[in-house]
Each structure stands twice: as structure tokens, then as C-alpha cells.
C-alpha positions as CSV (number, residue, x, y, z in Angstrom):
1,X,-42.8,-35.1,-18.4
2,X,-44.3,-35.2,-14.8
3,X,-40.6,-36.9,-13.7
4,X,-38.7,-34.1,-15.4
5,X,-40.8,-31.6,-13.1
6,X,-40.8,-33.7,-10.2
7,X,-36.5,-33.7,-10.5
8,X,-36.4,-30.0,-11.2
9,X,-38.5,-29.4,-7.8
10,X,-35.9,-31.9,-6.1
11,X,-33.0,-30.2,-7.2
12,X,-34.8,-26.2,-6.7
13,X,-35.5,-27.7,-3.3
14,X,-32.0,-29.0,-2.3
15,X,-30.5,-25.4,-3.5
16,X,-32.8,-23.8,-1.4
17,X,-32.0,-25.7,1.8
18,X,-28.3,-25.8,0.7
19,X,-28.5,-21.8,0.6
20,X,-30.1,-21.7,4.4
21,X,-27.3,-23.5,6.5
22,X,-26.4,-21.2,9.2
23,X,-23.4,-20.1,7.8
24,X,-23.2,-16.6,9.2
25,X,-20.7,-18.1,12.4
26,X,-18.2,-19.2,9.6
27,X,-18.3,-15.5,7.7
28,X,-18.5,-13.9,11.6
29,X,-15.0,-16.0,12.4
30,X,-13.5,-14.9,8.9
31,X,-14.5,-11.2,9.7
32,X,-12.8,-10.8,12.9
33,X,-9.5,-12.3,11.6
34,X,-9.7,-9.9,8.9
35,X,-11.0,-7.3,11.2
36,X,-7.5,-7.7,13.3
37,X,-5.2,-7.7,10.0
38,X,-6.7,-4.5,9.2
39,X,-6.3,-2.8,12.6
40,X,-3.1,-4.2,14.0
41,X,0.3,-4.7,12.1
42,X,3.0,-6.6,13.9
43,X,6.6,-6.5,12.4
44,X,10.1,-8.1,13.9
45,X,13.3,-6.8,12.8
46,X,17.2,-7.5,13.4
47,X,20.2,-6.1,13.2
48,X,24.0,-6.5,14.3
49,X,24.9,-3.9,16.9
50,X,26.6,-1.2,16.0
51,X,24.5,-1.3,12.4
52,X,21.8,1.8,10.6
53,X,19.8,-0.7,9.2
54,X,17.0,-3.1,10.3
55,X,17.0,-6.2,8.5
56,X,14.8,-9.4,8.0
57,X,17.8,-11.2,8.9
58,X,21.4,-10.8,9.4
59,X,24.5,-13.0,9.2
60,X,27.7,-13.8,9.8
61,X,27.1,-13.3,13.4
62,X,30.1,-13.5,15.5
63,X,31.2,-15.0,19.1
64,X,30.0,-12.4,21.6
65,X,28.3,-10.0,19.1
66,X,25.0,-8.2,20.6
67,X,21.8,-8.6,18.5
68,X,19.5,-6.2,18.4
69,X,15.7,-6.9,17.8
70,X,13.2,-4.2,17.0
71,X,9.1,-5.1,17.8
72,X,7.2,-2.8,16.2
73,X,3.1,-2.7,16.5
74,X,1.2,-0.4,15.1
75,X,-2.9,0.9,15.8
76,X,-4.0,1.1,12.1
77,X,-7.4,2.0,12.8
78,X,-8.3,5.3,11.7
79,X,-11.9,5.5,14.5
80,X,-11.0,7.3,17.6
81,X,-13.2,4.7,19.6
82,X,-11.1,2.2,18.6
83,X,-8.7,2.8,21.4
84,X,-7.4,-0.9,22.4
85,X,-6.4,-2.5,25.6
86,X,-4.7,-5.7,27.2
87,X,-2.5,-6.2,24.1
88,X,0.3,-8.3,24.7
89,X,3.6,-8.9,22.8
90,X,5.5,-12.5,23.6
91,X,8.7,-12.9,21.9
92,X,10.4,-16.2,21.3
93,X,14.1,-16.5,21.4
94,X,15.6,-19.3,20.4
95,X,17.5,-21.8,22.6
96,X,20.4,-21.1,20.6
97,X,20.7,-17.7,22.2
98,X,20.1,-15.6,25.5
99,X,19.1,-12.2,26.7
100,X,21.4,-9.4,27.8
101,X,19.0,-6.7,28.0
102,X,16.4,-4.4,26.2
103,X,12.7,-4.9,26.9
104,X,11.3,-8.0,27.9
105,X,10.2,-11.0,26.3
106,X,6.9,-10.3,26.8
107,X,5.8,-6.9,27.2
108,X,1.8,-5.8,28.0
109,X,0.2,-2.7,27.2
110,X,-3.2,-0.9,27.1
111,X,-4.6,2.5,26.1
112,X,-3.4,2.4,22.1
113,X,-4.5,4.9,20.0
114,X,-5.5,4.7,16.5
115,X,-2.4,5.5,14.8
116,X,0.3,4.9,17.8
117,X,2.8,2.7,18.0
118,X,4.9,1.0,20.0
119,X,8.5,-0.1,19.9
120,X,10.3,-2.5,21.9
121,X,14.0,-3.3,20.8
122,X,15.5,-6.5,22.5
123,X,19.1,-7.3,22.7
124,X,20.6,-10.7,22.8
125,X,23.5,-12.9,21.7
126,X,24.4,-16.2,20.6
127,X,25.4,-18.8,22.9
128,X,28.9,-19.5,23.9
129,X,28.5,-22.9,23.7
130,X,26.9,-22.8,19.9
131,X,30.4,-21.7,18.7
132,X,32.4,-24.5,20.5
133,X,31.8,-27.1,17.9
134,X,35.4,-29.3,16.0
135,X,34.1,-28.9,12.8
136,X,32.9,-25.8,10.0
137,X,29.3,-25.1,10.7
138,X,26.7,-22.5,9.4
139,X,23.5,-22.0,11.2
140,X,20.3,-20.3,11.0
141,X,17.9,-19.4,13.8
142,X,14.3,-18.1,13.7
143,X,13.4,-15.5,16.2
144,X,9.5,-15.3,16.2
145,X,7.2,-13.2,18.3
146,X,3.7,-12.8,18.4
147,X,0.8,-10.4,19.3
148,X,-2.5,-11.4,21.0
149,X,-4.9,-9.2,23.1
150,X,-6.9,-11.2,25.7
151,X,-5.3,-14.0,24.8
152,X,-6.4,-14.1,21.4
153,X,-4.1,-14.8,18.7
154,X,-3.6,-11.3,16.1
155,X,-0.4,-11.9,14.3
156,X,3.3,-12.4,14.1
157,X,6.4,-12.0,12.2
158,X,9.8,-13.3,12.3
159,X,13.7,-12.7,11.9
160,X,16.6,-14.8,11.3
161,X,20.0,-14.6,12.9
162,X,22.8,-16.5,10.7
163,X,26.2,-17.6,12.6
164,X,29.5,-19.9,12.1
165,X,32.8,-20.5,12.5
166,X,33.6,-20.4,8.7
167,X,36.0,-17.5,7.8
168,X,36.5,-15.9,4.9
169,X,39.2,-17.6,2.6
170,X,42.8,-15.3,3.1
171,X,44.0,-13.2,0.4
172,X,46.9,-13.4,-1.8
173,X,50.1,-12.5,0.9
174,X,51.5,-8.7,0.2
175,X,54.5,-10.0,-0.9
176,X,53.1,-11.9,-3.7
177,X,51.1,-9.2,-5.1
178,X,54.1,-6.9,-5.0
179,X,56.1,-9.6,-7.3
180,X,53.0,-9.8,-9.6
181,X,52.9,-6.1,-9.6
182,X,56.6,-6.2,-10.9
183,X,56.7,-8.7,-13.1
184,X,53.4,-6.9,-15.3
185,X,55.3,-3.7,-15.1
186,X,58.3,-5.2,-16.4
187,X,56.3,-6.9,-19.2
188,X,54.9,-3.5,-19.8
189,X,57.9,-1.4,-20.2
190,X,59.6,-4.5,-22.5
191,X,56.9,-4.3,-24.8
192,X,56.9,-0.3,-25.0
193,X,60.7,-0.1,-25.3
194,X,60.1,-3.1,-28.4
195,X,57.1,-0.6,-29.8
196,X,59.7,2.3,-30.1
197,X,62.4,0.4,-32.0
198,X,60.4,-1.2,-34.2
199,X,58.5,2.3,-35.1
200,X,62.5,4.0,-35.9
């Protein structure tokens, strides 16, 4: 009986001390995270120049075309002292294309209000040299940037930009749809012509 109790007290004790570990840092850490989630949203879209809509990605990008990215960041806080400063967007093209104007790769700002937001639209294009390639090719690239105030990492988002040399397989010729076109009209007007003398 006495080592049943004396176990129980062991394992009362060990839950106790378990339940003590400073484990408030850990929550604190988790907090802030969620804290930044909740105040700041960044989004990254794309788009083909000359286009209405922002996309997640486009495709079919062609030699010379100007993409267009859109940075958006938003102050979701709702608490008018939670005006924020030295936020920073950094934006990172990929190799496989270059700037031609629009706002810069990294862009720095202060004095957001709750509810503001900014916008920076970036233009760019694929590089010559990605199209000069002997053989079909398809390719996808991931345009990410991200958004950090003093330095501290808040979040990011992406957008893809989709590109080749593959074209579209050529329709029928004209002249071979107009000979199909005859050839069922013909069939159509033998069999209604057939349909009459058989009805007299």
C-alpha cells in the first residue's frame, strides 16, 4: 500500500515540475508571429501588360513582353497607436529576368496607418537569352518578395511567370475547310433532294 502512495507522490510531483518549466518565452515567440499575421498582410501579384486582371501567375509569356508585378501591404490593425515604422519590402526577381522600371526592388517606408496601404507595381521581362535555346522548352519562374520591419522577418507571398517557345499547333488551312464546307453541303442537299422523291 505505502509503495502505491509513494508512486502516486512521484508521478503528482513530476507533473508539477513538468507544469513549471519556463515556458512563457516559447508562447511570447508564438504571440508575436501571430501578432504580425494579424496586423500586416503581404500579397504579390502578376500580370501580362496590357491585361485587367492580377493573377497568381501568368503564362505564355512572350519574347520582349513587359511584366507587371503588383506589391500590395496592408496595416490591418484597427488601434490608431498602432501606427508602424521602418517597414521594408525586398522583392526577389529571378535570374531568369530583369528590371525595366516601376518601383524598386526594395522599397522602405514609415508612418503606416491602421488601415493604409501601400502599392508598389514593378515591371520587368524575361531574358533575351532564356528564349534562345534549339529545342521546345516550357518554364516556370517564382517571383518572391518579402516584408520585414527592422529587419525582422513578417511575411511573404509569391507569383509565377510561365514562358516558351512552344506555339500553338496551326489550324486546318482555309482552303480545306472551304472543301469540307462543300462537300457537307452537297451531302446535304443529295439527301434532301432523295427525301422529296421518295415522299411523291
Amino acid at each position: 500500500m505505502n509503495k502505491n502512495i509513494t508512486k502516486l507522490i512521484g508521478i503528482f510531483l513530476s507533473f508539477v515540475i513538468l507544469m513549471s518549466l519556463p515556458v512563457r518565452s516559447v508562447y511570447a515567440d508564438q504571440y508575436g508571429e501571430d501578432e504580425y499575421e494579424t496586423r500586416f498582410k503581404i500579397t504579390k501579384e502578376v500580370r501580362v501588360a496590357g491585361e485587367t486582371s492580377w493573377k497568381d501567375k501568368v503564362t505564355d509569356v512572350k519574347e520582349n513582353e513587359i511584366v507587371e508585378f503588383r506589391i500590395t501591404v496592408k496595416n490591418k490593425s484597427d488601434d490608431e497607436a498602432d501606427k508602424a515604422d521602418d517597414l521594408e519590402t525586398k522583392d526577389m526577381l529571378p535570374d531568369e529576368m530583369e528590371k525595366v522600371g516601376g518601383a524598386g526592388l526594395t522599397e522602405e517606408f514609415d508612418d503606416f496607418e491602421p488601415g493604409a496601404t501601400k502599392t508598389f507595381i514593378i515591371t520587368a521581362v524575361v531574358k533575351d537569352s532564356e528564349y534562345d535555346r534549339d529545342v521546345k522548352f516550357e518554364k516556370c519562374v517564382v517571383n518572391k518578395v518579402e516584408l520585414r520591419q527592422d529587419d525582422d522577418f513578417i511575411g511573404s507571398d509569391t507569383a509565377t511567370v510561365c514562358y516558351g517557345n512552344i506555339k500553338p499547333s496551326e489550324l486546318p488551312k482555309t482552303g480545306a475547310v472551304d472543301t469540307l464546307a462543300i462537300v457537307g453541303l452537297g451531302l446535304l442537299t443529295a439527301g434532301f433532294v432523295t427525301k422529296k422523291k421518295l415522299s411523291k
